[in-house]
C-alpha positions in Angstrom: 0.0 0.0 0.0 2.7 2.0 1.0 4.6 1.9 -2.6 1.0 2.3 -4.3 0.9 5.8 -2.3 3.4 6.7 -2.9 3.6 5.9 -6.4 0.5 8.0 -6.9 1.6 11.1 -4.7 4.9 11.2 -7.1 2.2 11.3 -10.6 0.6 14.2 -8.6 3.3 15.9 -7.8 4.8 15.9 -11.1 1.8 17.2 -12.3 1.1 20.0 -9.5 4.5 21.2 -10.9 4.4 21.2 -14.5 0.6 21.5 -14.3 0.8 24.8 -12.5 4.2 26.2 -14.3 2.1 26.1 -17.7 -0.7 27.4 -16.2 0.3 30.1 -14.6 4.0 31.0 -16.7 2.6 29.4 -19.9 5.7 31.3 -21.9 8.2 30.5 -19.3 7.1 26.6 -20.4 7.2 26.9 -24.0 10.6 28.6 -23.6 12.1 26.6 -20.6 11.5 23.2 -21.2 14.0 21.2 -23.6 12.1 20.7 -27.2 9.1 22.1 -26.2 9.6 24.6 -28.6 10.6 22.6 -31.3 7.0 22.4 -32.2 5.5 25.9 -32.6 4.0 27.7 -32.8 3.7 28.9 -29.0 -0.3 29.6 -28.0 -1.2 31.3 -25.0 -4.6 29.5 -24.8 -3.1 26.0 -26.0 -0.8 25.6 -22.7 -2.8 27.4 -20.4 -5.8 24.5 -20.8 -2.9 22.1 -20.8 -2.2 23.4 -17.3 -5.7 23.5 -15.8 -6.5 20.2 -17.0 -3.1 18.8 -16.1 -4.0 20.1 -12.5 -7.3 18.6 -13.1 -4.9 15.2 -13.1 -3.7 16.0 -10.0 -6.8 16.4 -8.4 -7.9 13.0 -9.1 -4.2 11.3 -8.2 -4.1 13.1 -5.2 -7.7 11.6 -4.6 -6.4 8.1 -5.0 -3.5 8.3 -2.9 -5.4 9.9 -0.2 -8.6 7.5 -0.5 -7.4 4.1 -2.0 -10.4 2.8 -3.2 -9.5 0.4 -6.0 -11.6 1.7 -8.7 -10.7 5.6 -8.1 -7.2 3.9 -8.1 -7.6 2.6 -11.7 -9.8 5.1 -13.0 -6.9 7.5 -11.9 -4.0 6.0 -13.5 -6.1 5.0 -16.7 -6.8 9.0 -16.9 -2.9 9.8 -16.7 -1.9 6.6 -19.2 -4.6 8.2 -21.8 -2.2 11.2 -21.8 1.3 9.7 -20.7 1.0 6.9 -23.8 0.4 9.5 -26.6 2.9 12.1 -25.1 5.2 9.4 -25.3 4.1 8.4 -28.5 4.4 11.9 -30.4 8.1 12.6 -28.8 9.4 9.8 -30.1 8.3 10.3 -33.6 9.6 14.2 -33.2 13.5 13.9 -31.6 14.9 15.2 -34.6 16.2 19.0 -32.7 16.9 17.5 -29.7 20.3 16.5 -29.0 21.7 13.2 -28.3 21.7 13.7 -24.5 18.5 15.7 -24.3 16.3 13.3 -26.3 17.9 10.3 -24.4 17.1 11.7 -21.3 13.1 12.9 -22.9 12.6 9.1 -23.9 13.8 7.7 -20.8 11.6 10.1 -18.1 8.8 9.7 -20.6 8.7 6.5 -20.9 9.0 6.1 -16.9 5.8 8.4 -17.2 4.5 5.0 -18.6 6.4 2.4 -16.9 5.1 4.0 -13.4 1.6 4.0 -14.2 1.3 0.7 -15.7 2.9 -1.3 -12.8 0.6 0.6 -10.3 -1.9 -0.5 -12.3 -1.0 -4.1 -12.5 -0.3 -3.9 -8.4 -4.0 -2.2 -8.5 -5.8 -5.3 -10.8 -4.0 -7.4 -9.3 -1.7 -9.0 -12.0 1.2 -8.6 -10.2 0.9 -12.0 -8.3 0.9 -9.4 -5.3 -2.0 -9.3 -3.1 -5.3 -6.5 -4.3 -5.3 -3.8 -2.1 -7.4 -5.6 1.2 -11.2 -5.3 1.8 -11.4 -2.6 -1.4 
């Protein structure tokens, strides 16, 4: 249960942070974060939505971790695959600008942004061979 927690307050957290930076600094993101702005051009609207419904994702991991109730559990880590999986997706069709280093290091946190969510899952369902979270 422990790891499950805490699996889910590190999701939230990482999307307080980068949820609330493009919400509130949406410039400061475009500019600031490595190949963000290999893609433009930069909209105003575009990354301020991001942010509030990126914090919107937060809401609901910071639910889980505090409630643990399998299906908010699943519902909430099914919510951040739907936009971790595509993310993932597009960057890796679109490294060309990045450097070596920085695109290494973009494919390897994204596709943590995966990893994470998908074994949390499993421990969730119950394919881990682990026990389901008790009496939920």
């Amino acid at each position: 249960m422990t790891a499950l927690r805490s699996g889910l307050a590190l999701l939230a957290a990482v999307q307080l942070v980068l949820g609330g930076w493009t919400l509130l600094s949406p410039a400061s993101f475009y500019d600031d974060v490595p190949t963000v702005d290999l893609t433009p051009p930069f909209s105003e609207h575009a990354f301020r939505d991001l942010g509030g419904a990126t914090l919107g994702l937060a809401v609901v991991l910071i639910a889980a971790a505090v409630w643990t109730e399998r299906r908010l559990i699943a519902v909430a880590l099914l919510a951040y695959l739907a936009f971790s999986v595509p993310h993932l997706i597009f960057h890796l069709g679109h490294l060309q600008g990045a450097g070596g280093p920085t695109a290494a290091v973009l494919v390897v946190l994204l596709a943590g942004s995966v990893a994470l969510p998908l074994a949390l899952l499993a421990v969730t369902l119950g394919f881990s061979g682990r026990p389901v979270l008790p009496g939920r």
